[in-house]
LUMMIKE-254234 format. One record per residue: x, y, z of N, C-alpha, C, O in turn. Coordinates in steps of 0.001 Angstrom, whole numbers, plus 500000, padded with zeros to 6 digits. Atoms other than C-alpha are relative to their C-alpha. Example, Ala and Ser with C-alpha at 12.3 -4.5 7.8 and 13.67 -1.06 7.14 Angstrom:
<atoms>
n_u, n_v, n_w, ca_u, ca_v, ca_w, c_u, c_v, c_w, o_u, o_v, o_w
500890, 498810, 500000, 512300, 495500, 507800, 500900, 501200, 500000, 501936, 501181, 500665
499180, 498810, 499940, 513670, 498940, 507140, 499230, 501090, 500730, 499739, 502198, 500899
</atoms>
This chain:
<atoms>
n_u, n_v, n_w, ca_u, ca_v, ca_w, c_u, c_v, c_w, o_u, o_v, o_w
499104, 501014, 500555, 853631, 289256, 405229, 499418, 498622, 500271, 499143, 498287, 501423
499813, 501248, 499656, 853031, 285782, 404750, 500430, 498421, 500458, 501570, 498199, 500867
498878, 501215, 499616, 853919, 282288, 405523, 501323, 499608, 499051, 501295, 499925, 497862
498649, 500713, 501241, 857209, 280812, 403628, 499918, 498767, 500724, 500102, 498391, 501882
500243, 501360, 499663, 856432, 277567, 403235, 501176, 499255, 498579, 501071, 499541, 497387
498580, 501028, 500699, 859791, 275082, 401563, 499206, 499359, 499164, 498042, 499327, 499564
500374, 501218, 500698, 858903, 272454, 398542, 501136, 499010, 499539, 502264, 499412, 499251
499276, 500532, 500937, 860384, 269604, 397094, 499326, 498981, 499647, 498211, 498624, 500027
500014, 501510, 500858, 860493, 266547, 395044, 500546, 498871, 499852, 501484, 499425, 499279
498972, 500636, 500244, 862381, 263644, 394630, 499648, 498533, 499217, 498472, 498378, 498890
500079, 501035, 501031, 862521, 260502, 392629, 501152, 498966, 500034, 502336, 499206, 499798
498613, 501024, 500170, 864377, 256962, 392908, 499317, 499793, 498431, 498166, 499477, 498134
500055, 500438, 500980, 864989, 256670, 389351, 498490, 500980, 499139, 497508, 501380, 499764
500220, 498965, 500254, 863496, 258880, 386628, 499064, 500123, 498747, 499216, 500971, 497869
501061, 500082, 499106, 860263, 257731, 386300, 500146, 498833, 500658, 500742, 497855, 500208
499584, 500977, 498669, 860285, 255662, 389369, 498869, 500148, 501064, 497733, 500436, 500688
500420, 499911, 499159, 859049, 255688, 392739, 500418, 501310, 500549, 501576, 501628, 500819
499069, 498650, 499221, 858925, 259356, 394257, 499399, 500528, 500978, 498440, 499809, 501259
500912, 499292, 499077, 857468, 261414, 396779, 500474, 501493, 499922, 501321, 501909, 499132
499733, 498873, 500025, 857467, 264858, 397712, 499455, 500953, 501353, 498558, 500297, 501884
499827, 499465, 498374, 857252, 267315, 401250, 499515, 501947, 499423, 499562, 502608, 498385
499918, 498412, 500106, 856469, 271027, 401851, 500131, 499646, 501683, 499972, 498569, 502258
500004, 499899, 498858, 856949, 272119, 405218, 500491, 501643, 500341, 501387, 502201, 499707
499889, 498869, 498826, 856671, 275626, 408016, 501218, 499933, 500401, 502129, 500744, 500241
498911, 500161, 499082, 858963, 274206, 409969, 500349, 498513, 500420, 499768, 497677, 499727
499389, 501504, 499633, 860694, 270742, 411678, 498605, 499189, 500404, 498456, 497972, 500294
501543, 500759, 499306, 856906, 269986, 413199, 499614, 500470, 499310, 498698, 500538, 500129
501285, 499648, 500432, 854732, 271574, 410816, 500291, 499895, 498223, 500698, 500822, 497524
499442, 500562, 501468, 855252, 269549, 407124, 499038, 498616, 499602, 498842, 497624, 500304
500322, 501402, 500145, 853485, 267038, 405315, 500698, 499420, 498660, 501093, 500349, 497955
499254, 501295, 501135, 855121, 264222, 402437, 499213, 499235, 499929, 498459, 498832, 500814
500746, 501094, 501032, 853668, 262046, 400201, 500655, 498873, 499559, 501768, 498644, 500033
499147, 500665, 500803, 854551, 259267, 397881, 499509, 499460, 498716, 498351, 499075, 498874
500598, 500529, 500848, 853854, 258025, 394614, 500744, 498715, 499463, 501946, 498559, 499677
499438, 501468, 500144, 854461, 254425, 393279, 500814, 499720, 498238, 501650, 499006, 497684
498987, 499498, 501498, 855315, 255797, 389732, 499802, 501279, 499818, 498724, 501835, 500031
500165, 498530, 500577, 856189, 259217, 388481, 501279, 500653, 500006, 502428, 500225, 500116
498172, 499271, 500267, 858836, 261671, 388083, 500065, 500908, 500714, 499109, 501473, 501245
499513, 498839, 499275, 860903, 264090, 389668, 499219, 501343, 499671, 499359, 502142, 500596
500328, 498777, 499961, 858922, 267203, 388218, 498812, 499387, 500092, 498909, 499108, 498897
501196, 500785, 499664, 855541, 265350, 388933, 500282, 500505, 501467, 499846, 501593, 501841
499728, 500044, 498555, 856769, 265066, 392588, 500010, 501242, 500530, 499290, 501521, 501488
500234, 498669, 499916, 857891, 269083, 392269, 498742, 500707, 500187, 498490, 501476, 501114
501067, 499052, 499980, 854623, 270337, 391295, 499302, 499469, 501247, 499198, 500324, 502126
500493, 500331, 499357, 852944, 268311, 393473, 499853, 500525, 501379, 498791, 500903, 501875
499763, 499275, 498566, 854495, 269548, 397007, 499725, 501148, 499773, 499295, 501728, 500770
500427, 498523, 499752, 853882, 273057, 395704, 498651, 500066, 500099, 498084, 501002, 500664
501428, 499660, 500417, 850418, 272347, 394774, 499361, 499756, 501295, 498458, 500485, 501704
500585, 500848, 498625, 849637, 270252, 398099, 500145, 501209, 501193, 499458, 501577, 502145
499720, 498289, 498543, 851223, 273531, 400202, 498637, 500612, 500094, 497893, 500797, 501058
500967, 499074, 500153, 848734, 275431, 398368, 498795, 499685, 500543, 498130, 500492, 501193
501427, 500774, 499644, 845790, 273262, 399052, 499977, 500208, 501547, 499045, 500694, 502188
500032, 499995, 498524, 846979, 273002, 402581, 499729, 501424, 500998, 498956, 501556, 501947
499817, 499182, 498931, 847577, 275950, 404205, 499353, 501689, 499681, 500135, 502314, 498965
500367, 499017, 500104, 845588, 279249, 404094, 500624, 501353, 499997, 501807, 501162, 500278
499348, 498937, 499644, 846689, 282724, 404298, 500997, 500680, 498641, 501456, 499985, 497735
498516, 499405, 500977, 849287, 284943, 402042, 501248, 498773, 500318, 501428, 498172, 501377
499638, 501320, 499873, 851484, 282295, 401500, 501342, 500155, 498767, 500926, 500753, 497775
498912, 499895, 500317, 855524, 282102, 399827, 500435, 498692, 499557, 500981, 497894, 500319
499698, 501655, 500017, 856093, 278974, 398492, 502065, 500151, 499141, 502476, 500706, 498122
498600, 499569, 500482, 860162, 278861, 398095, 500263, 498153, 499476, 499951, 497177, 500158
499857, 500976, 500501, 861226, 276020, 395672, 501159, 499820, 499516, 501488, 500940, 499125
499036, 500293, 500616, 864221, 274799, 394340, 500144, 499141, 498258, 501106, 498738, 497604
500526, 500265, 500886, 862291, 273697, 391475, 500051, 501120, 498524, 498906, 501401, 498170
500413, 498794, 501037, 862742, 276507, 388315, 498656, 499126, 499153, 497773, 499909, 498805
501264, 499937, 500244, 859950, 274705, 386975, 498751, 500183, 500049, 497911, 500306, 499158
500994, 499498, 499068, 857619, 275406, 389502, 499858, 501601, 500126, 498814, 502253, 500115
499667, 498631, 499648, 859013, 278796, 390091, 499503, 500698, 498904, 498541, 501459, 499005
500379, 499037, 501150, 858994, 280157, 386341, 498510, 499653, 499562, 497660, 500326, 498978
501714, 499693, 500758, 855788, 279012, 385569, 499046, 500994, 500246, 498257, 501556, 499487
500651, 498432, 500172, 854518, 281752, 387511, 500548, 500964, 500566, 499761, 501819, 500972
499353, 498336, 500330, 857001, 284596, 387964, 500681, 500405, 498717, 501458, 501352, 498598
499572, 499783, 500952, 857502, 283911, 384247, 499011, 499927, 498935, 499188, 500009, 497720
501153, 500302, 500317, 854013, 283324, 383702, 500134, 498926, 498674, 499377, 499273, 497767
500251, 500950, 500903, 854601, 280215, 381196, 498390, 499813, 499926, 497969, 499927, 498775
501620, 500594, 499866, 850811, 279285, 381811, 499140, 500718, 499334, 498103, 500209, 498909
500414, 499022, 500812, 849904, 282544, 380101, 500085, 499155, 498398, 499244, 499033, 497508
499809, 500208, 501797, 851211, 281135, 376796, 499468, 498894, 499827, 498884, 498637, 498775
500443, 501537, 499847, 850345, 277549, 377866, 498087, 500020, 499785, 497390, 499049, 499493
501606, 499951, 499874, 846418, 278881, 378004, 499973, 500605, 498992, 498933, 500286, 498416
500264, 498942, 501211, 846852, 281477, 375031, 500176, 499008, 498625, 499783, 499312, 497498
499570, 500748, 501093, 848214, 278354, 372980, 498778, 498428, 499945, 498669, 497703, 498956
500726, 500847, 499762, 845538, 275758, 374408, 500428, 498622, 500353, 499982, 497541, 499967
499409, 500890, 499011, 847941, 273893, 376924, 501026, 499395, 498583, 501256, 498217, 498309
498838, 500390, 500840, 850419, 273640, 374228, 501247, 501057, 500508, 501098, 502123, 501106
498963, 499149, 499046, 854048, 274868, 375234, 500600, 500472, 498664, 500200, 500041, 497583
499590, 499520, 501194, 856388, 277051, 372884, 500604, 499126, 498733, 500866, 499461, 497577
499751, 500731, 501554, 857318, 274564, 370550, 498670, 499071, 499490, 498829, 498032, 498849
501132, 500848, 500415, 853466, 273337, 370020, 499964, 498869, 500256, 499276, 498256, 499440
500713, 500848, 499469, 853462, 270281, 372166, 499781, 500015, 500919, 500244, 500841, 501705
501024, 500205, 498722, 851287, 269037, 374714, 501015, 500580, 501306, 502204, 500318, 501489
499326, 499810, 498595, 852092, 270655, 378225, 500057, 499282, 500862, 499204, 499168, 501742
500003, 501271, 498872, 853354, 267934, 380101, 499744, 500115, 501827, 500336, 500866, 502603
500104, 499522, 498740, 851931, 267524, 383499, 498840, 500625, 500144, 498429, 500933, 501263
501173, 499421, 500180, 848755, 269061, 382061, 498977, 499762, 501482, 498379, 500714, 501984
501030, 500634, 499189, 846655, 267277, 384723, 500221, 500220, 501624, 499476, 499913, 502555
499909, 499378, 498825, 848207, 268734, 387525, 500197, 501492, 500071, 499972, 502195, 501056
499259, 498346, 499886, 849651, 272316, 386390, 498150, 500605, 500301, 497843, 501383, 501204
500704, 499210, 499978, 845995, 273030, 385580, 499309, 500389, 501175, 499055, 501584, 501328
500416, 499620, 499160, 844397, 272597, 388826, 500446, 500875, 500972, 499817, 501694, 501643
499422, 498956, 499049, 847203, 274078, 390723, 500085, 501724, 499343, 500010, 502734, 500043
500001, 498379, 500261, 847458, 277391, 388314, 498421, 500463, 500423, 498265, 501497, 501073
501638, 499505, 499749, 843274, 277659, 388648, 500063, 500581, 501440, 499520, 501651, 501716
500224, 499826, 498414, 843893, 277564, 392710, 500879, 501310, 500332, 500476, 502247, 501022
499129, 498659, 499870, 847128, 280109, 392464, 499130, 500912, 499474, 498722, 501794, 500230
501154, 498477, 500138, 844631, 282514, 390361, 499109, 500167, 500823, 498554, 501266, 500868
501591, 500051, 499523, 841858, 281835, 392328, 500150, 501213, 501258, 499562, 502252, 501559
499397, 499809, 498331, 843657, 282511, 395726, 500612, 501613, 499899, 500305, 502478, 500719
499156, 498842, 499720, 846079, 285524, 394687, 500473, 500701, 501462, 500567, 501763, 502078
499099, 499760, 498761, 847607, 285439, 397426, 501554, 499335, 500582, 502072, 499462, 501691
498834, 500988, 500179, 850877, 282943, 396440, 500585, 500630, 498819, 500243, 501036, 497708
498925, 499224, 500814, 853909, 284215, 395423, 501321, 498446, 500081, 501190, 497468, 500816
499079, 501330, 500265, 857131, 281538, 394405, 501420, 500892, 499733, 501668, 501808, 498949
498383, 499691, 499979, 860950, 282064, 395142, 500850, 498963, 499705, 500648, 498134, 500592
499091, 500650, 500720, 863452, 280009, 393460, 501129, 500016, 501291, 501821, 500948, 501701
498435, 500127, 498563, 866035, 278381, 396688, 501248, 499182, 498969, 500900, 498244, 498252
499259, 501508, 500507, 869045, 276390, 395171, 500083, 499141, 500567, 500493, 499281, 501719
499915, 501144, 499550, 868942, 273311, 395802, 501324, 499325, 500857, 502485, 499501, 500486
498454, 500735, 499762, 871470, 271165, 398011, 500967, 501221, 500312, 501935, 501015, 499580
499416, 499219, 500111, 873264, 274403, 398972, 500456, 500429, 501671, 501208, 501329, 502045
500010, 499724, 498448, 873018, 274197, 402919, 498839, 500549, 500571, 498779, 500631, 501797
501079, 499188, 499537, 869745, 275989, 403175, 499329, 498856, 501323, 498833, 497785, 500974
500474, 500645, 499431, 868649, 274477, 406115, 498453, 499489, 499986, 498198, 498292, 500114
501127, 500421, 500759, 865002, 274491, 405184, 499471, 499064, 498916, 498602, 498203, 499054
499582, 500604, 501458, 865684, 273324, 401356, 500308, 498070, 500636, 499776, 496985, 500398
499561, 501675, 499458, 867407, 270137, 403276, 499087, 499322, 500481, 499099, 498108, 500277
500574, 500287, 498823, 864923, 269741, 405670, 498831, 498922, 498787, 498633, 497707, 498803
501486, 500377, 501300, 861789, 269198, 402370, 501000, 498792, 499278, 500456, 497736, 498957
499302, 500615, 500806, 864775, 267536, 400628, 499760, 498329, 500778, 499140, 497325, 500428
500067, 501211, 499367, 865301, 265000, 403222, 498205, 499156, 500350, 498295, 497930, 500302
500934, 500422, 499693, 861284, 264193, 404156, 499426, 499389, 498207, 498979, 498259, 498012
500031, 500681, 501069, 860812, 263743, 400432, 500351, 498576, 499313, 499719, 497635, 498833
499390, 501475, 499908, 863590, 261322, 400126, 499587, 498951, 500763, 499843, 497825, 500336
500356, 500491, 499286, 862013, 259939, 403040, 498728, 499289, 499897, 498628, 498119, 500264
501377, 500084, 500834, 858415, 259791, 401631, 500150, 498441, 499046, 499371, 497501, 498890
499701, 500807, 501088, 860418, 257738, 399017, 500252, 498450, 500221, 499784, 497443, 499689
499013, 501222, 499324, 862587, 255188, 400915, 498610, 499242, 501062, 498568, 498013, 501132
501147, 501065, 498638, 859088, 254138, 404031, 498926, 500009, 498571, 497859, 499427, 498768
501469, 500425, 500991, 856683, 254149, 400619, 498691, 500092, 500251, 497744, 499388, 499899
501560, 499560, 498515, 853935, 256194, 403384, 500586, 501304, 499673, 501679, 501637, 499213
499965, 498471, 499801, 853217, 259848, 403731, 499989, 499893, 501490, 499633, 498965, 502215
499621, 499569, 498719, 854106, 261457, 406801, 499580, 501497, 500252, 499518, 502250, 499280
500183, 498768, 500004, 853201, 264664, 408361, 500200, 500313, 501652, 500513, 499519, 502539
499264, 499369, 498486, 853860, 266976, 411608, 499445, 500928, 500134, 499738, 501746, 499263
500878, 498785, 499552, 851456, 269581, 413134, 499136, 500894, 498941, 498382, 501795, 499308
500779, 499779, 501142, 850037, 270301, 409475, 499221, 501688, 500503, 498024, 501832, 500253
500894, 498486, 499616, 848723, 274042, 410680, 499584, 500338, 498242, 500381, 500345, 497303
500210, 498941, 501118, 846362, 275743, 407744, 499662, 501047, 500278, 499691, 501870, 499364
500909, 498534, 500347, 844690, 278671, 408908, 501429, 500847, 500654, 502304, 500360, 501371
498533, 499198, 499663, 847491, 281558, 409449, 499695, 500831, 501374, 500575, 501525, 501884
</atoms>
């Protein structure tokens, strides 16, 4: 079994200023920030940054269904079969990040994605929620014992 590692996103204003968090645990998380972009910008991002980060079989639980279905619903299949066009034939927005992170999820096969609801008490879910928001509000990345190898 692998790690379960939390994501999120967040966004003042929608495109705005946002950042975004993954995190192990209360010490072991890093957050970002960006100075413009959007809430599903910010999403992919913390999943993609997990991935980059941390080695091993690896669970990335998101509260994101965009993140999530893209690949336990394999959108990216149709998105590559159509030539990064989505089912209604336009451009796949986000192109410039989905692709590197789907290349690294194939590459790796070893990342799997669970759909958390959001805002629901999950103590985890809160935890990415809040360092995100946080990311957002000091306009600095932050991080806490960052472990990659498993």
């Amino acid at each position: 079994m692998g790690r379960i590692v939390f994501t999120d996103g967040a966004c003042s204003g929608n495109p705005g200023p946002g950042g975004w968090a993954w995190a192990l645990g209360a010490d072991d998380f890093a957050a970002g920030y960006d100075p413009a972009t959007t809430n599903q910008r910010m999403e992919i991002t913390a999943a993609f940054r997990a991935v980059q980060a941390l080695d091993g079989p690896l669970e990335i639980r998101s509260d994101s269904t965009y993140v999530v279905n893209c690949f336990n619903q394999h959108w990216w299949r149709g998105w590559h079969a159509r030539g990064w066009t989505n089912s209604q034939r336009k451009p796949v927005a986000n192109r410039d990040l989905w692709e590197p992170f789907i290349d690294l999820v194939r590459a790796r096969g070893d990342v799997t994605f669970t759909w958390v609801k959001g805002h629901s008490g999950n103590p985890m879910n809160d935890l990415v929620d809040r360092l995100a928001v946080a990311a957002v509000t000091n306009r600095a990345p932050s991080s806490g014992g960052v472990g990659g190898a498993a």
